[in-house]
C-alpha positions in Angstrom: 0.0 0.0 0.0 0.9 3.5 -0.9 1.6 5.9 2.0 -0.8 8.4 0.4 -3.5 5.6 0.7 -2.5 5.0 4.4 -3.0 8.7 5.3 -6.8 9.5 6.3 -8.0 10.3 2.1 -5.8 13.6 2.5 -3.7 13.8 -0.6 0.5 13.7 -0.2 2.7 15.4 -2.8 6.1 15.0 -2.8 8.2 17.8 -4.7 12.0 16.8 -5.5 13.4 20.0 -5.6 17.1 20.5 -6.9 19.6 22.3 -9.7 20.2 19.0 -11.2 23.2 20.1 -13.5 22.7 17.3 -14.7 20.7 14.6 -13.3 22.4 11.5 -12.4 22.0 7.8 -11.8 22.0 8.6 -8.0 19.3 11.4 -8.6 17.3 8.7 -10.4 17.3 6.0 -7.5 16.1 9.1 -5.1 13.3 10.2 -7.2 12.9 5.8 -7.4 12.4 5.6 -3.8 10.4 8.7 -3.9 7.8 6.7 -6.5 7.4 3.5 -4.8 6.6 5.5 -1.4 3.9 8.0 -2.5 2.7 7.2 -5.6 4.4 8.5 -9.5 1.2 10.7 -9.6 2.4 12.5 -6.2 5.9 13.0 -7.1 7.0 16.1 -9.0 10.9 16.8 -9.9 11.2 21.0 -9.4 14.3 23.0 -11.0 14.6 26.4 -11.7 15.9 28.2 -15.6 17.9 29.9 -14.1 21.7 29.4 -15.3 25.1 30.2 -14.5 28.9 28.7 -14.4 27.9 26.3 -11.9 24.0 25.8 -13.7 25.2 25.8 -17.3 21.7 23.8 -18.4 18.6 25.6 -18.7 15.2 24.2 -18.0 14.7 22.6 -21.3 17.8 20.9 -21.5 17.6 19.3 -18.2 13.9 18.1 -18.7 15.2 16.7 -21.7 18.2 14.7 -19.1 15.3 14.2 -16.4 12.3 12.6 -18.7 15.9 10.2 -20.6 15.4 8.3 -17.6 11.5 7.6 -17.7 10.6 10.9 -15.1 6.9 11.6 -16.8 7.3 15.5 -18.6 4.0 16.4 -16.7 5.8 15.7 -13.3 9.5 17.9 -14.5 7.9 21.6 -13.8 9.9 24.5 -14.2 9.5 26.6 -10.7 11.2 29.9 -9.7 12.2 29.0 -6.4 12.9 25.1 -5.8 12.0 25.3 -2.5 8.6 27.0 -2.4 7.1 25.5 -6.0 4.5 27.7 -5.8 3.8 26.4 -9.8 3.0 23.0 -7.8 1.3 24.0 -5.3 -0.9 26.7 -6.3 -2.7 23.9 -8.6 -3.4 21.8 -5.4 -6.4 21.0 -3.4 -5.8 23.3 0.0 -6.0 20.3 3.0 -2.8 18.6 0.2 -0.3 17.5 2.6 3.4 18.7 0.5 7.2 17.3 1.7 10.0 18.4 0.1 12.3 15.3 -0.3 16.1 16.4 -0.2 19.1 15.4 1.6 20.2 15.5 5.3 22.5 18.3 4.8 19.8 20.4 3.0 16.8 19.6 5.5 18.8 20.2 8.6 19.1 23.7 6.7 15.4 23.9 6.0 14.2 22.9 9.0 15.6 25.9 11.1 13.3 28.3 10.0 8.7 28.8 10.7 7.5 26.8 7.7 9.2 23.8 7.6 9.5 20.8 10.1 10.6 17.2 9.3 8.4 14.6 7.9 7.0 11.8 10.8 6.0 8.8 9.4 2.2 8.4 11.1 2.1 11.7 12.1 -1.0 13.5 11.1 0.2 16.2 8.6 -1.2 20.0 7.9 -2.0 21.6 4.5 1.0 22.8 2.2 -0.5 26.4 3.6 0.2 26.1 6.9 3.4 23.6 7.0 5.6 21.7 4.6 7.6 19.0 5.2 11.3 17.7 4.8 11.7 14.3 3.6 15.5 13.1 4.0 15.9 10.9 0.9 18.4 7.9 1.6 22.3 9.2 0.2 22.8 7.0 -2.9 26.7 7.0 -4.0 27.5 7.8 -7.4 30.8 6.6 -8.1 32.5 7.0 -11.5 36.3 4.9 -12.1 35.9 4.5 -7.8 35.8 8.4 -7.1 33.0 9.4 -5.7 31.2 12.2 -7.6 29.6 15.5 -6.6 27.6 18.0 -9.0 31.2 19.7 -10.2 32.7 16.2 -10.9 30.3 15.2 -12.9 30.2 18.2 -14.8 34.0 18.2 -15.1 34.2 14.4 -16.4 30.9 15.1 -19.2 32.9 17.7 -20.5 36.4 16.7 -20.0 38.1 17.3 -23.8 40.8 15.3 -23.9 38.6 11.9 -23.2 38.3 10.1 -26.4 34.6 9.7 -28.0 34.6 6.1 -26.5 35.9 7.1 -23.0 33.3 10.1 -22.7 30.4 7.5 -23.9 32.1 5.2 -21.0 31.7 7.8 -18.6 28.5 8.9 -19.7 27.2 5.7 -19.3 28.6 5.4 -15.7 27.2 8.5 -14.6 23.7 8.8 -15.9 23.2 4.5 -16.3 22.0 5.0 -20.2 22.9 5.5 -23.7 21.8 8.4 -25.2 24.1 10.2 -27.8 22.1 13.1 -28.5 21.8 13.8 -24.6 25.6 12.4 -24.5 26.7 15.3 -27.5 23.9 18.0 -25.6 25.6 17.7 -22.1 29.5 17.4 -23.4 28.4 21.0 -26.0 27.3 22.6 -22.8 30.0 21.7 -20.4 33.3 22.3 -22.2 
């Protein structure tokens, strides 16, 4: 059974807020667990357009990365601040129940200020309008040739030039866990 079928009829959105420059494998098997919690109707992956040297992709381009790995396009939505989604929740029902699923690090930082307070499982939850809620996802390890890799290393080894065409498919391949050689020419354009 779902959790949003466990919970009293009040509906539970999760949003999966993040810069995702790009998305990896280990994003994937978050937004995985995410899914076989609440419910691939309830789950909705939240980045921002907004780019810069650290955020090269835009929104398109990384929906384009996100929805490679079977993320629905109707659940990618493009939101000015990750961490409010006002574009999500504005189009729910008012007693929906909202958690924010991120990592320790980032919900000990959320956490500390009025709106926010950390997810209970069985604990009866209030509307997205008067609380939201942190979800710690589990840490999944991404590791590429047995170095484990952050959001610069794996924008560093997409668009390392002097990798040959077959080495930057390998790593390619290692980081996001499918083929895809327009995504593959899209993400190694963007980040040398």
């Amino acid at each position: 059974m779902k959790l949003k079928e466990a919970i009293k009829g009040q509906r539970v959105v999760v949003i999966y807020p993040g810069r995702f420059q790009p998305m990896g494998s280990h994003h994937f098997q978050a937004y995985k667990h995410l899914v076989s919690k609440f419910g691939k109707a309830n789950v909705f992956v939240a980045t921002s357009d907004k780019t810069e040297a650290k955020s090269p992709l835009n929104f398109n381009e990384k929906k384009k990365v996100i929805s490679a790995y079977g993320v629905p396009p109707k659940q990618i939505v493009k939101v000015k601040n990750p961490y409010r989604s006002d574009e999500i929740t504005s189009k729910l029902p008012d007693d929906t129940a909202v958690l924010w699923a991120v990592g320790a690090k980032d919900g000990d930082r959320l956490v500390s200020g009025k709106y926010f307070d950390k997810y209970k499982k069985g604990v009866d939850l209030l509307p997205y309008k008067e609380r939201g809620y942190i979800y710690i996802v589990p840490h999944v390890s991404l590791k590429v040739n047995g170095q484990e890799m952050s959001g610069t290393a794996i924008r560093q080894a997409l668009g390392n030039k002097d990798l040959s065409p077959k080495e930057r498919k390998d790593i390619f391949k290692q980081i996001t866990g499918f083929n895809n050689p327009s995504i593959e020419k899209m993400l190694y354009n963007k980040l040398t």
